[in-house]
N, C-alpha and C positions, 0 to 999 in steps of 0.2 A: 516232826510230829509223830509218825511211824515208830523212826526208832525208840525216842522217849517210851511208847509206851510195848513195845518189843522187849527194847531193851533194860527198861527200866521198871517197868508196870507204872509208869506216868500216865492214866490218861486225862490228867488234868487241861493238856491241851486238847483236845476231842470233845470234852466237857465245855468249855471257852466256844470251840465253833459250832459246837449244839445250840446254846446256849444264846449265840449271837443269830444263827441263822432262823431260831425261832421266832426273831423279831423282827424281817427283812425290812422294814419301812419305816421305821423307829434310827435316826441318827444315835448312832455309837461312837463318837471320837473316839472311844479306849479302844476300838479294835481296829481302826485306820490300817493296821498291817495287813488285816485281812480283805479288806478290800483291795489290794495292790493289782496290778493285773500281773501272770506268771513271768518270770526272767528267763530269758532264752531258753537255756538249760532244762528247764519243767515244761518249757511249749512240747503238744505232742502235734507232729507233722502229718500223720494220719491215724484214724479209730481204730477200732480193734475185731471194728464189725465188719469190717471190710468196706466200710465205702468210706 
């Protein structure tokens, strides 16, 4: 999502989770992807605030 619009000036993706997140309680099947929970890799192991 990042790179796309870095790299691309995409930010059609960013639009999409705008877009969805403005409706949190309304079911979206078309974005089922966004609800996933993160894959190992994206988990962050601690904040950045320090606790």
């Amino acid at each position: 999502m990042i790179a796309a619009a870095v790299n691309g000036a995409d930010y059609a993706p960013f639009r999409r989770m705008l877009d969805v997140q403005s409706r949190p309680y309304e079911e979206q099947p078309v974005a089922e992807d966004l609800a996933q929970p993160p894959s190992p890799h994206e988990r962050l192991a601690a904040t950045f605030c320090g606790t």
